[in-house]
C-alpha positions as CSV (number, residue, x, y, z in Angstrom):
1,X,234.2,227.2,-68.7
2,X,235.4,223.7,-68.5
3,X,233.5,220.9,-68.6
4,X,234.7,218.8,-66.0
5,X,238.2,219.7,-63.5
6,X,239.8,217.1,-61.7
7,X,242.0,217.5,-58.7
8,X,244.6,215.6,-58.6
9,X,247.3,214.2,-60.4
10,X,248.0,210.6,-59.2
11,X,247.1,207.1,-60.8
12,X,243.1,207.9,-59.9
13,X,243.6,211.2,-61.7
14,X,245.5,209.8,-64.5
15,X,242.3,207.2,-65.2
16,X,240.5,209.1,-64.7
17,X,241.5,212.0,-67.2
18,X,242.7,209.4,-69.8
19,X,239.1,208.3,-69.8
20,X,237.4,211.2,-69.9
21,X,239.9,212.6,-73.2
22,X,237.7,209.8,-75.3
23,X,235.0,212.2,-75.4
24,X,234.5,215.7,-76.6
25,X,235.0,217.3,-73.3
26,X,237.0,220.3,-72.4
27,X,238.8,218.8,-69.0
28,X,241.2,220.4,-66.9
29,X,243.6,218.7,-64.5
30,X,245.1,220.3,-61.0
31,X,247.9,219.2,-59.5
32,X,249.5,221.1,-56.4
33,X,252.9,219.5,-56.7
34,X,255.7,219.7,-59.6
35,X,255.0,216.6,-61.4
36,X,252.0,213.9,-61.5
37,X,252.0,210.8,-59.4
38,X,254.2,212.5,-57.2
39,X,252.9,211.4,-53.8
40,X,250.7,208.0,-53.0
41,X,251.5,206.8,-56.6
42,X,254.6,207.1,-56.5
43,X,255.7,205.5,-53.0
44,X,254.2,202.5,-52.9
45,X,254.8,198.4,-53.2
46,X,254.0,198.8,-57.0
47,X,251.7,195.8,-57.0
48,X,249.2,194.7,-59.4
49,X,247.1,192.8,-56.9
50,X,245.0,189.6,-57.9
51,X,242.1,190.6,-55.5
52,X,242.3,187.4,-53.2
53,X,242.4,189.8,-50.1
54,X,239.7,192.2,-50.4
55,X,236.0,191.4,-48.4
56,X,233.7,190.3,-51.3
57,X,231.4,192.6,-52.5
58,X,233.5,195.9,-51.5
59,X,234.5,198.5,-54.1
60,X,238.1,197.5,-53.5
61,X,237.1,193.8,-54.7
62,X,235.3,194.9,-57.0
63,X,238.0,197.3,-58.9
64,X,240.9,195.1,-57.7
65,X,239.9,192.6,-59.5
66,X,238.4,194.6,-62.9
67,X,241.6,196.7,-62.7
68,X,244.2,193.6,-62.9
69,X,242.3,192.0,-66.0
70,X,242.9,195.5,-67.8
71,X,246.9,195.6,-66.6
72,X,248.0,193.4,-70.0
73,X,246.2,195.8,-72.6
74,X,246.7,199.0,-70.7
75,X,250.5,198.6,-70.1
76,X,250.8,197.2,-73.8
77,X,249.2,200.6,-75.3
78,X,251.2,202.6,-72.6
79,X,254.2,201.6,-73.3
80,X,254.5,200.9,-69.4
81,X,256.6,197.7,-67.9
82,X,254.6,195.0,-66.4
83,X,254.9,191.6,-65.4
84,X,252.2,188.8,-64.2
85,X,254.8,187.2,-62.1
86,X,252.3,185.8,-59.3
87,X,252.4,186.4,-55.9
88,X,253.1,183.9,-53.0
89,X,250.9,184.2,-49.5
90,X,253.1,182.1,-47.0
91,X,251.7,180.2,-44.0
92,X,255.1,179.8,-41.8
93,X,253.6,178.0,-38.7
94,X,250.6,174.9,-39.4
95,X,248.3,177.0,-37.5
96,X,248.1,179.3,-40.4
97,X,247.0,177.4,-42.6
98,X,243.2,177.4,-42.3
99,X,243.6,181.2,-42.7
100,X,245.5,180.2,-46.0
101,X,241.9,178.5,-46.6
102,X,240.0,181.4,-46.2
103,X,242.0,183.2,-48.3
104,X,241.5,180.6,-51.0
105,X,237.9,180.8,-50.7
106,X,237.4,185.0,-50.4
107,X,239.8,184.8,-53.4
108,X,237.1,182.2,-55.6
109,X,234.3,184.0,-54.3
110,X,235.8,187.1,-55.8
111,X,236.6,185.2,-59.0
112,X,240.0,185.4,-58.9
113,X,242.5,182.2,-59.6
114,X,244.5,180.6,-56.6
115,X,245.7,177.6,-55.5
116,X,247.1,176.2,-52.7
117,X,250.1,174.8,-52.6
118,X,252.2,173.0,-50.0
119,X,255.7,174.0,-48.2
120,X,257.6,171.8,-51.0
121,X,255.4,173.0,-53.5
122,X,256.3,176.5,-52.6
123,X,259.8,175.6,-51.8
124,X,260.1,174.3,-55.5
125,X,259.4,177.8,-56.8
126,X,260.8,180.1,-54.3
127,X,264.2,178.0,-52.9
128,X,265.1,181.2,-50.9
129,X,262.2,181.3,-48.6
130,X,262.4,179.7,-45.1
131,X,262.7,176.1,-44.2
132,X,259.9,176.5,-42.1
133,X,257.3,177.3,-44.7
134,X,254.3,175.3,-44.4
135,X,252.3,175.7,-47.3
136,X,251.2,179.0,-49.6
137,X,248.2,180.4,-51.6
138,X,249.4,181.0,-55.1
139,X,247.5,183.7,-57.6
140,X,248.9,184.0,-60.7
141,X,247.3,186.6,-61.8
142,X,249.0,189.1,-59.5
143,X,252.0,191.1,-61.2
144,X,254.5,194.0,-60.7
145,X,254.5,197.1,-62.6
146,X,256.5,200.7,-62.9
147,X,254.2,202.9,-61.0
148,X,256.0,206.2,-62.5
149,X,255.9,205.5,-66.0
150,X,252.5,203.9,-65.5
151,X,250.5,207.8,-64.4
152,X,253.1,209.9,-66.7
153,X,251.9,208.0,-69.3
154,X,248.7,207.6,-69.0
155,X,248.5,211.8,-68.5
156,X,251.0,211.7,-71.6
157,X,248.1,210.0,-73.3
158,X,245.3,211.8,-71.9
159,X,247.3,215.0,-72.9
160,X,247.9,213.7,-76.2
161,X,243.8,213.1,-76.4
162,X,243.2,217.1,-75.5
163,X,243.2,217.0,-71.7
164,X,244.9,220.0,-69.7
165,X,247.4,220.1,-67.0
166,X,248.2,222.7,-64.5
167,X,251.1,221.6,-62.2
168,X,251.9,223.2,-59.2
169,X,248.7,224.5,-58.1
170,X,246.9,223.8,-55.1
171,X,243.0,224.2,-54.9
172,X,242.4,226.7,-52.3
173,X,238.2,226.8,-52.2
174,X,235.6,225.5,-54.1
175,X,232.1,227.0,-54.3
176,X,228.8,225.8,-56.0
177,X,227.1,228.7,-57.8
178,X,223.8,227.4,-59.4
179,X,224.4,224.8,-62.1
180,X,228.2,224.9,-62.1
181,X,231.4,225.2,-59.9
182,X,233.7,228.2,-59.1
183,X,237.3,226.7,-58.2
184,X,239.7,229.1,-56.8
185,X,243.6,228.1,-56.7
186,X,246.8,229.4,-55.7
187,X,247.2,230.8,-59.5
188,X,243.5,231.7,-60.2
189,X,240.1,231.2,-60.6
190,X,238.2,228.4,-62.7
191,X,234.4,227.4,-63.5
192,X,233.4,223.8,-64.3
193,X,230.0,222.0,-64.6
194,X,232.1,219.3,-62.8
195,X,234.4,218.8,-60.3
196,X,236.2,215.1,-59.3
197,X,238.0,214.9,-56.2
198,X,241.4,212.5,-56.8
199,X,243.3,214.2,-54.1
200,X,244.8,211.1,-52.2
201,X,245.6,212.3,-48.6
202,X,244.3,215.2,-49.1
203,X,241.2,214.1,-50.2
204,X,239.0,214.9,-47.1
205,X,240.4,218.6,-47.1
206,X,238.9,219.2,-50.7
207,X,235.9,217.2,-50.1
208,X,235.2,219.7,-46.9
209,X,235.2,222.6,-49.1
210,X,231.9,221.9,-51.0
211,X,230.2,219.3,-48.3
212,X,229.9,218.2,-44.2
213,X,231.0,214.6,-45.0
214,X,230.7,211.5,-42.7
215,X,234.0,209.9,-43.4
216,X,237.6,210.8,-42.7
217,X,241.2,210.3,-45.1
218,X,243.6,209.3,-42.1
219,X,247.2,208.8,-43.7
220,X,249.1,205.9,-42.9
221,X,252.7,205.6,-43.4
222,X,255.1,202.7,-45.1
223,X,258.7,202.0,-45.0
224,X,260.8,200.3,-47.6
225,X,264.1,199.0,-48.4
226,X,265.3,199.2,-51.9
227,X,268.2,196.9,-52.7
228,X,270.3,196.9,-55.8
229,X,269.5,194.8,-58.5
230,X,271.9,191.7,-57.2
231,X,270.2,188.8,-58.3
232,X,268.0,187.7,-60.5
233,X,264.9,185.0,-59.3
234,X,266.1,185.8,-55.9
235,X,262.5,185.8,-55.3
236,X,260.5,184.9,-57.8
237,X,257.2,186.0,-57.3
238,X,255.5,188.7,-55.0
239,X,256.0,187.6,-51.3
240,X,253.3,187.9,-49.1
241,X,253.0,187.0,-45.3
242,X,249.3,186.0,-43.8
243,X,247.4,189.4,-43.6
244,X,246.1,191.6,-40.5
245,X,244.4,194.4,-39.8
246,X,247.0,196.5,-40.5
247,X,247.0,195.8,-44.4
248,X,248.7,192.7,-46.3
249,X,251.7,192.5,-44.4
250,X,255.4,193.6,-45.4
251,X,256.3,191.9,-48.5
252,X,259.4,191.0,-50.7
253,X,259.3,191.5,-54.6
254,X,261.5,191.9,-57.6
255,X,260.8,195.4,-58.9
256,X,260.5,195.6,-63.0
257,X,264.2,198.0,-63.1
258,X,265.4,194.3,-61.2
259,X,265.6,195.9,-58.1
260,X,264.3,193.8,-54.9
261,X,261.7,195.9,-52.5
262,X,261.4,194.9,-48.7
263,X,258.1,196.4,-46.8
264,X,256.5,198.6,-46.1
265,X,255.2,199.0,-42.4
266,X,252.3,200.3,-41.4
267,X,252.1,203.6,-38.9
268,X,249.6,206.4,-38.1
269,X,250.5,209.3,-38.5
270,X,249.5,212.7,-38.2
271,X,251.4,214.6,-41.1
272,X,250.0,214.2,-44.3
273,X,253.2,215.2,-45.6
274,X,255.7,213.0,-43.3
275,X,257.7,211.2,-45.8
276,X,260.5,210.4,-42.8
277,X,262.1,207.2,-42.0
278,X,263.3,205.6,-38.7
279,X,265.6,203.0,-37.7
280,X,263.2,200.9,-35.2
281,X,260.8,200.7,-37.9
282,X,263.2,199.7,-40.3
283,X,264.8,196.8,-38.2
284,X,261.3,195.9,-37.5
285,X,260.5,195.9,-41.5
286,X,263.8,193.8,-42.1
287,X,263.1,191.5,-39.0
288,X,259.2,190.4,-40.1
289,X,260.5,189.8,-44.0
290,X,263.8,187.6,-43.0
291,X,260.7,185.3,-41.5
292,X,259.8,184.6,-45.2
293,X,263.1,185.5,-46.7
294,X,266.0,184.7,-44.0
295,X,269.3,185.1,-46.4
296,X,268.0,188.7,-47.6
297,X,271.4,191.0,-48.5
298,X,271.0,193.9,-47.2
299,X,274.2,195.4,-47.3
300,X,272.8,195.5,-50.8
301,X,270.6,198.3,-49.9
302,X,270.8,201.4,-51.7
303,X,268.3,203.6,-49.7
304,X,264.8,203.7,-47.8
305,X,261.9,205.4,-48.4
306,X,258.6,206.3,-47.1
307,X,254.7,206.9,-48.5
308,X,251.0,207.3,-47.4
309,X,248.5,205.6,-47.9
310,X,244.8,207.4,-47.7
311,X,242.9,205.4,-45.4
312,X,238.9,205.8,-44.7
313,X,237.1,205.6,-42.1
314,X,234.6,203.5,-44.0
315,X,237.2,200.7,-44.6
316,X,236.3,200.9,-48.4
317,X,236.7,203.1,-51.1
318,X,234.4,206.2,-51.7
319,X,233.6,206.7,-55.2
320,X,230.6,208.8,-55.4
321,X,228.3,211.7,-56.7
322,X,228.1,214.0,-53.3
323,X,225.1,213.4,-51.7
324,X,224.5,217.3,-51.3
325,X,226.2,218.6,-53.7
326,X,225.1,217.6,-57.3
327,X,228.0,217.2,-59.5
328,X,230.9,216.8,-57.1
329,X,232.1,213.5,-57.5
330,X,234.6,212.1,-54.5
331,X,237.4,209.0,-55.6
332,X,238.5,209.0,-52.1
333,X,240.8,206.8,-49.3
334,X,241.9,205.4,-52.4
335,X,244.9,202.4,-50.7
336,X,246.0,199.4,-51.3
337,X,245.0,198.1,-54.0
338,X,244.5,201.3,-55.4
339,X,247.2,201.1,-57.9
340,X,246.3,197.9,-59.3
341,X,241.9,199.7,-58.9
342,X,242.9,203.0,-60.5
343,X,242.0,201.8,-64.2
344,X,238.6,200.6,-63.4
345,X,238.2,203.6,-61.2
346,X,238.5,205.4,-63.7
347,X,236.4,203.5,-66.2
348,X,233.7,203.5,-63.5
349,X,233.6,207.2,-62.7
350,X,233.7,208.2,-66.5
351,X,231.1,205.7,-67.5
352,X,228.5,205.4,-65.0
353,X,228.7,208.5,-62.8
354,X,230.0,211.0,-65.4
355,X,227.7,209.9,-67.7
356,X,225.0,210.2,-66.0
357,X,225.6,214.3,-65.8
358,X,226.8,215.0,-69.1
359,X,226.6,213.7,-72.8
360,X,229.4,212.2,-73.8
361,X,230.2,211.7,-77.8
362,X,233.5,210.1,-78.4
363,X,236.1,211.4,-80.3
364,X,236.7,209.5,-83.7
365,X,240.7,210.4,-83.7
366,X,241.2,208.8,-79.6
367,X,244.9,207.5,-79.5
368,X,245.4,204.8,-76.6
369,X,248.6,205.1,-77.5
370,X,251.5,206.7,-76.3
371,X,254.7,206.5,-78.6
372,X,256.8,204.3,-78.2
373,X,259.8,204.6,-75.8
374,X,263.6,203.8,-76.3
375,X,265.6,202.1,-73.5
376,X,269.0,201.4,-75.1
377,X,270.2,198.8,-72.4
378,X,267.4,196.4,-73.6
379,X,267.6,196.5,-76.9
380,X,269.7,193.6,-79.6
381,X,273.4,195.1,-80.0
382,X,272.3,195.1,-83.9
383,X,269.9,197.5,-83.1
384,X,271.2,199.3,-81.0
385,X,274.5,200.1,-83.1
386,X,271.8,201.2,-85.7
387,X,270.2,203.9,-83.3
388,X,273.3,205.2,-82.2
389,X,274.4,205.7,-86.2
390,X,271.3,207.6,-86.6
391,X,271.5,209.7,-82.9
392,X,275.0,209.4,-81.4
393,X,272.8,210.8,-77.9
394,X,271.6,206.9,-78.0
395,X,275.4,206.6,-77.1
396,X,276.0,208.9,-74.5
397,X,275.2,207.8,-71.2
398,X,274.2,210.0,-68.6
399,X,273.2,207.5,-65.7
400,X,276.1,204.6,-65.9
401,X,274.4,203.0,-62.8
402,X,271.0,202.4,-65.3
403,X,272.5,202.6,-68.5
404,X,270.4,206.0,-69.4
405,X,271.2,207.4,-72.3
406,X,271.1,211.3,-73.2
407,X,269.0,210.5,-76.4
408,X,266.7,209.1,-73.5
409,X,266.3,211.6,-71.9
410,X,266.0,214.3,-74.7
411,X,263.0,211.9,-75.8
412,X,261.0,212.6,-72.2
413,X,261.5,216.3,-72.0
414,X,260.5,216.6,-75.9
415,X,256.9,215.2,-74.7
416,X,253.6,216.6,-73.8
417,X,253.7,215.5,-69.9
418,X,256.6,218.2,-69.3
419,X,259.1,217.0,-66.8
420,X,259.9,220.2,-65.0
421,X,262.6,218.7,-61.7
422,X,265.3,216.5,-61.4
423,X,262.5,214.4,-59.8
424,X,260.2,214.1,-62.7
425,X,263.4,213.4,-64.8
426,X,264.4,210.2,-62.8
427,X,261.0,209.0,-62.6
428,X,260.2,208.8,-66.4
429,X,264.4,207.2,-67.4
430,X,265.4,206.3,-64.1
431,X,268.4,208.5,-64.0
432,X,269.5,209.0,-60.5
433,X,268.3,205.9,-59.5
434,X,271.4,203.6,-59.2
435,X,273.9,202.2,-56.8
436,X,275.2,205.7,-56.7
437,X,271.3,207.7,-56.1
438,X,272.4,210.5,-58.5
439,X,275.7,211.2,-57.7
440,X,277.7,211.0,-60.9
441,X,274.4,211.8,-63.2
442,X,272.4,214.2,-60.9
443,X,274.4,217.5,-62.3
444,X,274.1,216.2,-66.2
445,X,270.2,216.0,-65.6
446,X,270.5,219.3,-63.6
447,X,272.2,221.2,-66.8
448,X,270.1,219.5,-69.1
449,X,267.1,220.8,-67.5
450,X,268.5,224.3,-67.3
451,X,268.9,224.2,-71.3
452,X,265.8,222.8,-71.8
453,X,263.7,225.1,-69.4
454,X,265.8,228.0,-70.6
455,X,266.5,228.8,-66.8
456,X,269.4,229.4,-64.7
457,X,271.2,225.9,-63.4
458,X,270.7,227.8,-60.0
459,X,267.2,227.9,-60.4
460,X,266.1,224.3,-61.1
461,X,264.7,222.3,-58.7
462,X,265.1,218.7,-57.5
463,X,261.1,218.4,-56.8
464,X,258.8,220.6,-54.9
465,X,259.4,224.7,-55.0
466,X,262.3,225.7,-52.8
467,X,264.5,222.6,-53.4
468,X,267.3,223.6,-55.7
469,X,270.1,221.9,-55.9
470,X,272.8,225.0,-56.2
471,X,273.1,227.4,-54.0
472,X,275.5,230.3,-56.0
473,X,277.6,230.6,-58.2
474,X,281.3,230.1,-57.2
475,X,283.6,231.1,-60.2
């Protein structure tokens, strides 16, 4: 029996389980698709949020706020890429600014540092926003991070720690018999004293199966433009308009590969699975940010993209014991700022409502470490001559567009997170995602992966079951 099962495998589910391999715990993790942080975590603005925005005294305040003081040392013993570049809140129009005001003081009321600045003053540090600017509310505390290497790591380091990881299977029923839980899956059947729900959108569906529950998980889709990295300090910091009800607004940002993102929007929709794009939304995406932004290049565009976010009914997070079913525990409409939340989500779930079910005694050999990874195109030519003497694969490169090398990518698929798709692949090296999308490196990473998973190139896929790449063999 295990201790504890999680379902899930996104940035909640990554906190989560890295927290919980500090302790002598036998935990198992569930994920339905191929590869962790493959759905909410992985489509999003990649924000670490300063916690300005959020109503005082919410959960979202509360773990916005805990979770970006934690972003320095966690991405430091994660080996994840961050950066505390500030964001910008613009007021375009001088009726705006008394809600810049308000902003100000919901952002000192929830301790975070702002200051407002005037259109000059914002002027002076973004020189590509509009003319018409008329002042902005500065918080320096906000950043940017890689949201794919930030879950594979941290499940690389709860893995490391003990934790177990079952990809590709989905949680088909879950029954309470007397002091522990029977979990039955697409591959099986598993018992646990406890069960945490970290399902994202589909969040309500597993919460269902063990409770009648008075809130709803309605997704809510975003589109983005990606452009190629073009410029460097086109924008300097994380550009925000005023927010609505809809959410904060579509944004432009630097990425941390250099990349610029412009979005997302914000649309109900019915498919918790509709990752589609449309042209009306996307003109209506690049018409709102060219507001803020007017001289954006968007013939530097190298594709669009879609994600969900799981949004409550309650209008807050739900992280909670079940109130009818002892020992269920729901981290639920988990959205923006969930990203920037999910450490201290995870901290709070292990420490106050775990611990209050089980004993917990912490392991004296707990790594927070993951080892350390290479990325030849940023390091000293001196040292990088030196690691290519000692591998030549340091010197091979398999994405040109991202300067990946095959030593890279031998290094991800020798670790304990395995990278089973194409997908999973690109996500950890960023292979495939260049000016070209895959185009010239897609089939290296495809035959690598063949070698390494000791299949047939026909046989592996580019992410979820039934998306292979080849069709048949034609010599």
């Amino acid at each position: 029996m295990e201790d504890i099962i999680i379902i899930g495998g996104g940035a909640v589910g990554a906190f989560v389980a890295r927290n919980l391999s500090r302790y002598e715990l036998n935990v198992l993790v569930l994920e339905k698709e191929n590869d962790v942080g493959d759905a909410t975590s992985m489509a999003n603005s990649a924000i670490v949020h300063s916690g300005y925005d959020p109503v005082p005294g919410t959960k979202k305040a509360r773990f916005n706020v805990e979770g970006n003081k934690m972003f320095p040392k966690l991405c430091e013993e994660l080996d994840v890429e961050f950066e505390q570049c500030g964001s910008l809140t613009l007021a375009i129009e001088d009726k705006q600014l008394q809600m810049l005001k308000d902003l100000e003081a919901r952002g000192k009321e929830n301790g975070v540092p702002v200051q407002l600045l005037s259109g000059d003053e914002v002027k002076a540090l973004e020189p590509n926003v509009t003319p018409e600017v008329k002042g902005g509310l500065l918080c320096p505390t906000a950043g940017i991070v890689n949201p794919f290497t930030l879950v594979a790591h941290a499940f690389e380091n709860a893995i490391d720690n003990g934790v177990k990881l079952h990809l590709s299977e989905e949680v088909l029923g879950i029954e309470k018999k007397g002091d522990h839980f029977v979990v039955k899956t697409n591959k099986g059947l598993y018992e646990a004293k406890l069960v945490i729900n970290c399902a994202g959108v589909a969040s309500e569906e597993i919460a269902k199966m063990v409770d009648d529950i008075p809130w709803t998980v309605h997704p809510r889709k975003g589109e983005y433009y990606v452009l190629d990295h073009f410029a460097p300090g086109f924008v300097n910091h994380v550009l925000f308009p005023l927010p609505s009800e809809k959410g904060k607004g579509i944004l432009v940002t630097h990425t941390t590969s250099g990349n610029y993102l412009v979005g997302p929007s914000s649309e109900w929709v019915e498919d918790k699975d509709d990752h589609s794009t449309d042209k009306e939304t996307l003109n209506n995406v690049r018409a709102q940010a060219t507001m803020m932004v007017p001289n954006i290049p968007f013939r530097e565009q190298i594709r669009t993209f879609a994600g969900l976010r799981a949004t409550p009914s309650t209008h807050d997070f739900i992280i909670e014991e079940s109130e009818h079913t002892p020992g269920f525990i729901n981290c639920a409409g988990i959205e923006s700022p969930g990203l920037v939340s999910s450490p201290a989500i995870g901290r709070y779930v292990v420490e106050e409502l775990v611990r209050a079910k089980l004993p917990l005694k912490e392991k004296k050999d707990f790594n927070p470490r993951v080892k350390k990874y290479v990325s030849v195109a940023k390091l000293p030519e001196e040292e990088k001559e030196r690691l290519i003497k000692e591998n030549p694969h340091y010197g091979e490169m398999i994405c040109n567009c991202e300067k990946v090398s095959l030593g890279e990518i031998e290094d991800v698929l020798s670790r304990s997170l395995p990278a089973l798709t194409i997908k999973a692949v690109k996500k950890r090296t960023r292979a495939g995602f260049g000016k070209c999308q895959g185009g010239f490196c897609q089939p290296k990473v495809l035959f690598l992966l063949a070698k390494h998973l000791g299949v047939s190139p026909l046989d592996v896929l580019y992410d979820r079951n039934g998306s292979q790449i080849l069709d048949k063999e034609s010599k």
